[in-house]
Each structure stands twice: as structure tokens, then as C-alpha cells.
C-alpha positions as CSV (number, residue, x, y, z in Angstrom):
1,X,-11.0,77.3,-14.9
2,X,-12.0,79.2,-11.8
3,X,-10.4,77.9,-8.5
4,X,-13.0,78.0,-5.4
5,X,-10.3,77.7,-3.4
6,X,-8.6,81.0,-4.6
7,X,-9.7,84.0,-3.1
8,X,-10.7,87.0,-5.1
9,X,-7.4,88.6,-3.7
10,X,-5.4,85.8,-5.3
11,X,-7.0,86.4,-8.5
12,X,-6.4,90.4,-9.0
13,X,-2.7,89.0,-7.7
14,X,-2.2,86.9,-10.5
15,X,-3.4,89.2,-13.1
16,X,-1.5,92.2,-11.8
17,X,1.5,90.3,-11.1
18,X,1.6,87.9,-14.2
19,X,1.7,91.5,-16.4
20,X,4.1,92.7,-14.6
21,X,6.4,89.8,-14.8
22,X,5.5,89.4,-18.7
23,X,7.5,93.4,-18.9
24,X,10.1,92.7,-17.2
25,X,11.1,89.5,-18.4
26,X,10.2,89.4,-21.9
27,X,10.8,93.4,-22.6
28,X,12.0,94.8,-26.1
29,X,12.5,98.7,-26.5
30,X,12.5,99.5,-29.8
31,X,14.0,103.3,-31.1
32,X,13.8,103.6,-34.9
33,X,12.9,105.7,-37.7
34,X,11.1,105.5,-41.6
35,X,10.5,107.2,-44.6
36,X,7.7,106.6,-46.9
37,X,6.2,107.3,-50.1
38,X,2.7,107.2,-51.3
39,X,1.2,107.4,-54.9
40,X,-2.8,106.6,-55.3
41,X,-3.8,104.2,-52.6
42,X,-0.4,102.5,-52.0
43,X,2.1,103.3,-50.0
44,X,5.9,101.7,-50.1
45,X,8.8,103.1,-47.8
46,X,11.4,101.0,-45.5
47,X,12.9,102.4,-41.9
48,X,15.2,101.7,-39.8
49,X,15.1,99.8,-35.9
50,X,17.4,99.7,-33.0
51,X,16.0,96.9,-30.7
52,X,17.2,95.9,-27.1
53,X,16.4,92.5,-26.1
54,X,16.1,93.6,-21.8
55,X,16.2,89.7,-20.8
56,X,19.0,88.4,-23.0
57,X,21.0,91.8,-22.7
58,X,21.3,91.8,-26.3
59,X,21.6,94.7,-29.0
60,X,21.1,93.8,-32.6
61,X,19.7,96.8,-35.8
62,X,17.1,95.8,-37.9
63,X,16.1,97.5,-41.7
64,X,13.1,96.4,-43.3
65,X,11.1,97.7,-46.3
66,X,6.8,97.8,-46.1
67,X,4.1,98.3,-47.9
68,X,0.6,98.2,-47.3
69,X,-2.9,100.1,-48.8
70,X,-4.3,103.4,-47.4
71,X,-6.1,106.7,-48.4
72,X,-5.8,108.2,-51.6
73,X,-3.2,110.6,-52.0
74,X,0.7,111.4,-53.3
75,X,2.7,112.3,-50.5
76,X,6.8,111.8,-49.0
77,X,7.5,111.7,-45.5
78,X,9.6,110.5,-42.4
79,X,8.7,109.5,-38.9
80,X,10.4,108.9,-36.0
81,X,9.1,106.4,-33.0
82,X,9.9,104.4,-29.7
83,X,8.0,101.3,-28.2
84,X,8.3,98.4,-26.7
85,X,7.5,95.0,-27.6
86,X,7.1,91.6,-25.6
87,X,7.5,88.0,-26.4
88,X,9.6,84.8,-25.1
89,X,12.9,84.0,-27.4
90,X,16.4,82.7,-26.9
91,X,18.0,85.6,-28.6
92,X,16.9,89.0,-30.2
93,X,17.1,87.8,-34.0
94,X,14.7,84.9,-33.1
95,X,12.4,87.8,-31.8
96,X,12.8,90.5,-34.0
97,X,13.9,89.2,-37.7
98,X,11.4,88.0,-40.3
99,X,7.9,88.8,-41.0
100,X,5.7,91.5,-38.9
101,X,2.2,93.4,-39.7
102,X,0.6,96.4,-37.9
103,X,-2.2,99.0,-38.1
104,X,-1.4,102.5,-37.2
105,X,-3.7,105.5,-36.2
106,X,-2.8,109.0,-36.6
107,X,-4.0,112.3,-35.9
108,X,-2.5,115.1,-38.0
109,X,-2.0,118.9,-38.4
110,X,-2.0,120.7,-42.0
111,X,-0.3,123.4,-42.7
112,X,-1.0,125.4,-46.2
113,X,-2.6,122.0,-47.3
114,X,0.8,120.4,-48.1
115,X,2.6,119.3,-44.8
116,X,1.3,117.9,-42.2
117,X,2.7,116.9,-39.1
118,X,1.6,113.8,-37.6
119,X,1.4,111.8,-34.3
120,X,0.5,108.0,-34.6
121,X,0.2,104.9,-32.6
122,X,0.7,101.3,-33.8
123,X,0.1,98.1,-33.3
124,X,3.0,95.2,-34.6
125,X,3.0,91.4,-33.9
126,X,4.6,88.6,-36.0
127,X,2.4,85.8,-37.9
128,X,2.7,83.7,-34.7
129,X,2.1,86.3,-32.6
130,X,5.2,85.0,-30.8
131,X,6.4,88.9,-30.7
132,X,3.9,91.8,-30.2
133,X,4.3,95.2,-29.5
134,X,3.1,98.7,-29.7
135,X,5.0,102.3,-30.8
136,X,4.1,105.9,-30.7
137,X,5.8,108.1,-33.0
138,X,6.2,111.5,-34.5
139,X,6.8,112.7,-38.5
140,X,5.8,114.9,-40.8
141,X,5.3,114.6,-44.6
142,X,4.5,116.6,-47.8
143,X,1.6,115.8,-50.4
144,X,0.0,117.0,-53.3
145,X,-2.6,118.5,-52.1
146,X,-6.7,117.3,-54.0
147,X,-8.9,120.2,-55.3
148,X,-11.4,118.8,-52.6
149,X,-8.9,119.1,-49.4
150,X,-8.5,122.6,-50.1
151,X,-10.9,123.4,-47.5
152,X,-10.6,120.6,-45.0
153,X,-10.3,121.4,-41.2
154,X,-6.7,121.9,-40.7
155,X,-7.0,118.8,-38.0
156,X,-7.7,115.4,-39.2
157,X,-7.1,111.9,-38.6
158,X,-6.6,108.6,-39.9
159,X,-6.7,104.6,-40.0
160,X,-4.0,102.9,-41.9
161,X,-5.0,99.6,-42.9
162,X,-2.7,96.8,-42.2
163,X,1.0,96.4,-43.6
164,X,3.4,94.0,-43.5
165,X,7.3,94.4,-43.8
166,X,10.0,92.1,-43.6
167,X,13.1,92.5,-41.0
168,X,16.3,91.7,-41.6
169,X,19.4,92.6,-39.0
170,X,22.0,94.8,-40.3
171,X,25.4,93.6,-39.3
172,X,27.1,96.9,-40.1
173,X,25.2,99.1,-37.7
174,X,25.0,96.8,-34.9
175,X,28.5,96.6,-34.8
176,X,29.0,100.3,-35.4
177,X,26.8,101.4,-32.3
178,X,28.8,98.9,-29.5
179,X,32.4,99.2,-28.4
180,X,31.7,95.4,-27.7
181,X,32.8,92.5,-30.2
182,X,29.3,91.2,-31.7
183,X,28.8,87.5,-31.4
184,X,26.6,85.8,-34.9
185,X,23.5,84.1,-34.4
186,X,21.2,82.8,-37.0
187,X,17.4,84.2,-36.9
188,X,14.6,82.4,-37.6
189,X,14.3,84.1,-40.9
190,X,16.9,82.7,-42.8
191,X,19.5,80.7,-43.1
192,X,22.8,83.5,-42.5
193,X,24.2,83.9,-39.4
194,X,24.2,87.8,-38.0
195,X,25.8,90.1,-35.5
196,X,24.4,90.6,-32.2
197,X,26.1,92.4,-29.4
198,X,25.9,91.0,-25.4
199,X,25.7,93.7,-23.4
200,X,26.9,91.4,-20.3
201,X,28.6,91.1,-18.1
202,X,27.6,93.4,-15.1
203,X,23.9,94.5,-14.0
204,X,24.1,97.6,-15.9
205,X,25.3,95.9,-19.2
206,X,21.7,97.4,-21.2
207,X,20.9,100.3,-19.2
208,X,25.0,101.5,-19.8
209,X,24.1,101.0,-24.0
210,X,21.3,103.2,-24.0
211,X,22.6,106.1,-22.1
212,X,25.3,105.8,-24.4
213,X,23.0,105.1,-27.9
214,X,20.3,107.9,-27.0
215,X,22.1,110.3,-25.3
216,X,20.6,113.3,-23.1
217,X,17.5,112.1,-25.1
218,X,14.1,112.3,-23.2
219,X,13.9,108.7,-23.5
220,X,16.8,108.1,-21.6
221,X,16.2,108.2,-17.7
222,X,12.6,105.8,-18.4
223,X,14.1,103.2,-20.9
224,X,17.5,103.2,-18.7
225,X,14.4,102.4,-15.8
226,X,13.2,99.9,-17.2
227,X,16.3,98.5,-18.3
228,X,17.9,98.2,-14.8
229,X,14.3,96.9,-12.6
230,X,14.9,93.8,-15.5
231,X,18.9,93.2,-14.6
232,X,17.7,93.6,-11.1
233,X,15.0,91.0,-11.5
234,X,17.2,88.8,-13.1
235,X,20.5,88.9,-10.8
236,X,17.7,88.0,-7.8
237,X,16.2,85.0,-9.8
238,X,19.7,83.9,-10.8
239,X,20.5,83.9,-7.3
240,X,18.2,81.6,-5.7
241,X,18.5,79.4,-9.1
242,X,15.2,80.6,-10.8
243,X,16.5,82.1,-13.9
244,X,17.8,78.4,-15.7
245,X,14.2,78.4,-17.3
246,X,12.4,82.1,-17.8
247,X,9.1,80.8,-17.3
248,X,9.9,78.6,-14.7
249,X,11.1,81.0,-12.6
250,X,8.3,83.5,-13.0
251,X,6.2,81.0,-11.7
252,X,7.9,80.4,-8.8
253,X,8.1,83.8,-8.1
254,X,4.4,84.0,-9.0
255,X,3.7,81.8,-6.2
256,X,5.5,83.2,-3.5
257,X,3.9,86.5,-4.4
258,X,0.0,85.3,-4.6
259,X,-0.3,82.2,-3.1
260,X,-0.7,81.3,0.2
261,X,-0.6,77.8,-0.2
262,X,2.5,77.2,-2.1
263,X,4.1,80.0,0.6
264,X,2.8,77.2,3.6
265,X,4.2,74.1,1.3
266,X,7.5,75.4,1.3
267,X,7.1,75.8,5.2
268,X,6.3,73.0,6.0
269,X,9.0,71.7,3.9
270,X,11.8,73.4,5.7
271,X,10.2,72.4,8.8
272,X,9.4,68.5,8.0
273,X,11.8,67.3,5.3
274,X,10.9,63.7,5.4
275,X,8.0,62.2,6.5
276,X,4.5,62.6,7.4
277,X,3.9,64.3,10.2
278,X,1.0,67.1,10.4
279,X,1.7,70.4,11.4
280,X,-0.7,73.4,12.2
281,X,0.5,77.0,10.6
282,X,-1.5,80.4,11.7
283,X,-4.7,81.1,9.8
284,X,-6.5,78.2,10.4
285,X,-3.9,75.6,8.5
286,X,-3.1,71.8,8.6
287,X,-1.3,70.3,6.4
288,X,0.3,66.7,6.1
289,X,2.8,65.0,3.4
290,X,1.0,61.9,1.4
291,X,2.6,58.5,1.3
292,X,3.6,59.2,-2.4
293,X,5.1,62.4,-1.6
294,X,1.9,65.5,-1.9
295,X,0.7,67.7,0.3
296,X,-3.0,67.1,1.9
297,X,-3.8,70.6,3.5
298,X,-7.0,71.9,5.3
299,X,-7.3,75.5,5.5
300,X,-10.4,77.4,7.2
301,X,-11.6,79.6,4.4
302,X,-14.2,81.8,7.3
303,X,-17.1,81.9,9.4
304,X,-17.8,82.8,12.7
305,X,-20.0,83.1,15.5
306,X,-23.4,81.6,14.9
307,X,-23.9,81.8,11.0
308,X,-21.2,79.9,9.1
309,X,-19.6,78.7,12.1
310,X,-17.0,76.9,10.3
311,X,-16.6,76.7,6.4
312,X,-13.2,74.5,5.5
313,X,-11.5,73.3,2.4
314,X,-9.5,70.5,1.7
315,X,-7.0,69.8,-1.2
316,X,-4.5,67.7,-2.4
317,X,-1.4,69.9,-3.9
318,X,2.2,69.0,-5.6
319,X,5.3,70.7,-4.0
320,X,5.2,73.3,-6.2
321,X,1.1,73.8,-5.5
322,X,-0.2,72.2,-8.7
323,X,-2.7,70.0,-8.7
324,X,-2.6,66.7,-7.1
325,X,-4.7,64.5,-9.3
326,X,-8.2,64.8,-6.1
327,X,-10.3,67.5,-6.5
328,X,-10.9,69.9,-3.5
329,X,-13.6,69.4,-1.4
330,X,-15.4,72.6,0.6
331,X,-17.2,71.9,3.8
332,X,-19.1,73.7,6.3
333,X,-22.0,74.2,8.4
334,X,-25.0,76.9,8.1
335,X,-25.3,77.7,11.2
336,X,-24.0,76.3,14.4
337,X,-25.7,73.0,15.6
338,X,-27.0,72.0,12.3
339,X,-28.4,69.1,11.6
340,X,-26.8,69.1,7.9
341,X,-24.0,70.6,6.4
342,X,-22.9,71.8,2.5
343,X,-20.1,69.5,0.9
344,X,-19.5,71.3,-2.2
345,X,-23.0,73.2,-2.3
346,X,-24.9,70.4,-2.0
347,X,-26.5,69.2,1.6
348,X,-25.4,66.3,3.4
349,X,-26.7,65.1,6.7
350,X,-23.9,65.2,9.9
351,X,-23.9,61.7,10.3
352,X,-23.0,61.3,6.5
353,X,-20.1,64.0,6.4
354,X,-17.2,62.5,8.6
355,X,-17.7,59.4,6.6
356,X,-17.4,61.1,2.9
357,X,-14.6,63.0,3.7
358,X,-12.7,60.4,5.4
359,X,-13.3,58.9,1.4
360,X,-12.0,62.0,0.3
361,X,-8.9,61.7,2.5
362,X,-8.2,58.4,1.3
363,X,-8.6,59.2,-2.2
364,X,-6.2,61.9,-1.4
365,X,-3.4,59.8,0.3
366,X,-3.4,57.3,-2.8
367,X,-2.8,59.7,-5.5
């Protein structure tokens, strides 16, 4: 639902900064590695994942076996790939165990018509699409080559269709790549309790595990990144008591970062704790605390000079700028001395406007 009230600022704010905040707080990198086999149309295989859960500083491995349909052909191969993956869980198993499907694109090289080397994207989300992601990767293989592919282009490319494989953490490995004791949750996919390894305490909990799982790799220095601007984020949440609920505290931060409003709410409420007195704020702000607690604010939204002289919203907002049960009303004049004026696009005479929005006001001081 659009928001008149909202500038178009606002609204490239909250999509910009809603994305960013959905990477940094509900970040998975994902390393891993497969092999697969393929005879007529079908392919099977199984692989290998090492997954860090950025939020939860949590490090758990993953093996699952898939299957799926694509071209003809008999081939073996192996790939190796990196990617990330978001979604909102209370530990990694509940994000990353059970059932996933994908597509994946490729564009590969032959050489002598038998191995080809490959490069591929992919696309992965569970059955709820509580967990999504995306990976590139890099493999090669070895086929029989067909009578008819004899004299293909040496470049080609491809469109799996889509495959589904089931994930299942592997207690051995996690524990083998940590120094740290793993702690045993259950995942949502069954009903055993597995290893995962906290990588707290200390900001660098995550970013220290992958230096130390991938090496000098080229990875490294942008996963280790990425890893610390999330422990960053989440020490300054957890110190002004915004991290207690994820979400919660993303929208908090969402509205000190895009909204103007909530920024002059919480003003007002450091300046007038109890009460309601009305207090005037730079940029053309009033705003006044209800009988039952809200905030009634007036806000000149522009106009100057002789055309749109003064153009003024009112609304009614909750302490933490959510609706407060009136809707807004916007108010102005078409030119200075006017004999009418627009409340919300429609014309109303002057000697009819003080008295609806004194209605309005009331409205707004029972709710």
C-alpha cells in the first residue's frame, strides 16, 4: 500500500536498506563440492556443503545425494562452488537440513569431444522458501561423446531442469573442521539431534573459522568481509538492546535510517516524557502526544511563494511510527488567497476546511 505521506526518497530508502539488512542479518556462505553421474536423461550424484550460519555464528557440514532430469548423454564429473544463501532461522540445521530444489545454467568448453569444463550458476530454495540462495561454481566432467556431437562448436551451453536433494548434517566433519566442542541441535528434518559448532564468543568468532577453513583461498578476504560487517552489525544492535528479536531490531534500525517521522517521535520523546504538550522541530514539524498515548504530528510536506503556498499533512502514529488507527489527511491551498482548498484531492471551500479538520483532530485524539 503506497504511503502519500512518504516521500519518494523514503521509498528507494526502504528498498535499498531493507536488502541490505536482509544480508547481513540472515547471511549463509556456503563452500562445497559434488560429483555426478549421468546415463540417458538422468542424472544421480551427491556433494558435499560447508555452511556458515553469519547471524547465529554457527558452523555445521551438510552431505546430500540428488537427482533430477537433463539432456541426453553418459557422462562423470565433479564441481566445485561458493554461494550464499538467506533466510530467518534459530539455528543453521533449521536452515540448511532437509529438502531443497534448484535449476542450474551452465556454459561449457569441449575439449576432443570428451571433457568439458564447465561454469554454472544456480538457483536453490527449500519447499517453503524459508531458505533461498544462489551459487556459482566451476567442474569439469567426461562423456561419451554422440556420433552427432562430433562436430558441435567447441562452446555450448545448457539448462538443467530442476532437482531436488535431501540434506542431512554430518556430525563427523563438523566436528573435524572446529577446535571448538560442537553443541547438538535437532533440525527440522528429522527427529536426531546433530553437531553444530558456535563460533562465539568474540566479534571475530566466524570471520576467524573461515580464514582458518579456506585458507589463502581467493574467497577469503570477501567472505571474512562479510563475515565481520554481520558481527559488527550485531554487537551495535546488541548494544542498544535491538538484537533480542532479529526482525524487530532491523526495523528499528530501518526507521532511524528512512524515516523522518519515527526519527522526530523519538525526539520528542526524550524531550517530553509525559504529557501532552506540543512542540515545534525544524522542517516545518508539530507534533503533540494523544490522551491515549499516540503521536498527532503536522509536517509541511512543500510549497512556496504564490503557487502552493502551503501544502501540510496530518497523521496519527504509534511510538514506534506505525499506524494509529486515523487515516492521514493532506491539506493545502492552490495558490495563495484561494477561495478553496484540496483535502485529500478533492476541493473544499475555506470556510469548510478548519471545521473538517478540527473532525479529523478529534478523531485523532480518541483513537
Amino acid at each position: 500500500m503506497i504511503d502519500p505521506t512518504k516521500s519518494p526518497l523514503e521509498y528507494i530508502c526502504d528498498a535499498a536498506f531493507l536488502s541490505a539488512m536482509r544480508a547481513l542479518t540472515e547471511g549463509y556462505i556456503v563452500v562445497g563440492s559434488s560429483a555426478t553421474g549421468q546415463l540417458g536423461s538422468a542424472t544421480a550424484g551427491g556433494g558435499m556443503d560447508l555452511v556458515w550460519d553469519l547471524w547465529n555464528e554457527q558452523f555445521a557440514v551438510y552431505a546430500y545425494p540428488q537427482g533430477g532430469l537433463s539432456y541426453f548423454n553418459i557422462s562423470a564429473g565433479a564441481q566445485v562452488y561458493t554461494g550464499f544463501g538467506f533466510g530467518n532461522h534459530p539455528h543453521i540445521h533449521s536452515a540448511w537440513s532437509g529438502w531443497f530444489r534448484g535449476a542450474q545454467a551452465a556454459v561449457n568448453i569441449d575439449v576432443f569431444k570428451l571433457i568439458s569444463l564447465e561454469g554454472s550458476v544456480s538457483y536453490f530454495e527449500s519447499p517453503d522458501r524459508s531458505t533461498v540462495g544462489g551459487l556459482v561454481g566451476v567442474g569439469a566432467s567426461v562423456s561419451v561423446p554422440r556420433i552427432r556431437d562430433v562436430l558441435r562448436l567447441p562452446l555450448g551451453a545448457s539448462a538443467a531442469g530442476v532437482a531436488a536433494g535431501f540434506w542431512t548434517p554430518v556430525d563427523n566433519a563438523t566436528r573435524g573442521l572446529s577446535r571448538a566442542n560442537p553443541v547438538f541441535m535437532r533440525p527440522a528434518a528429522n527427529e536426531r539431534n546433530h553437531a553444530v559448532v558456535n563460533l562465539e564468543p568474540g566479534r571475530w568468532g566466524v570471520t576467524l573459522h573461515l580464514a582458518q577453513t579456506l585458507g589463502t583461498s581467493a574467497l577469503t578476504p570477501g567472505f571474512t568481509f562479510y563475515a565481520s560487517a554481520v558481527s559488527l552489525l550485531k554487537e551495535y544492535m546488541q548494544a542498544r538492546g535491538l538484537a533480542s528479536d532479529r526482525r524487530a531490531g532491523v526495523q528499528q534500525l530501518h526507521n532511524w535510517a528512512c524515516s523522518e517521522t519515527y526519527r522526530i517521535i523519538q525526539q520528542y520523546r526524550s524531550d517530553v516524557p509525559t504529557g501532552t504538550t506540543q512542540r515545534e522541530y525544524p522542517g516545518g514539524h508539530t507534533i503533540a502526544r494523544t490522551p491515549r498515548g499516540k503521536y498527532l504530528i503536522t509536517s509541511s510536506v512543500g510549497g512556496s511563494g504564490a503557487v502552493g503556498s502551503w501544502t501540510t499533512v496530518m497523521k496519527l502514529r504509534t511510538a514506534d511510527n506505525g499506524y494509529g488507527g486515523v487515516p492521514s489527511v493532506r491539506y493545502g491551498m492552490a495558490m495563495r488567497g484561494a477561495r478553496t482548498a484540496i483535502l485529500n484531492g478533492r476541493s473544499v471551500p475555506m470556510m469548510r476546511l478548519s471545521d473538517e479538520l478540527m473532525q479529523v483532530r478529534r478523531r485523532m485524539n480518541a483513537a
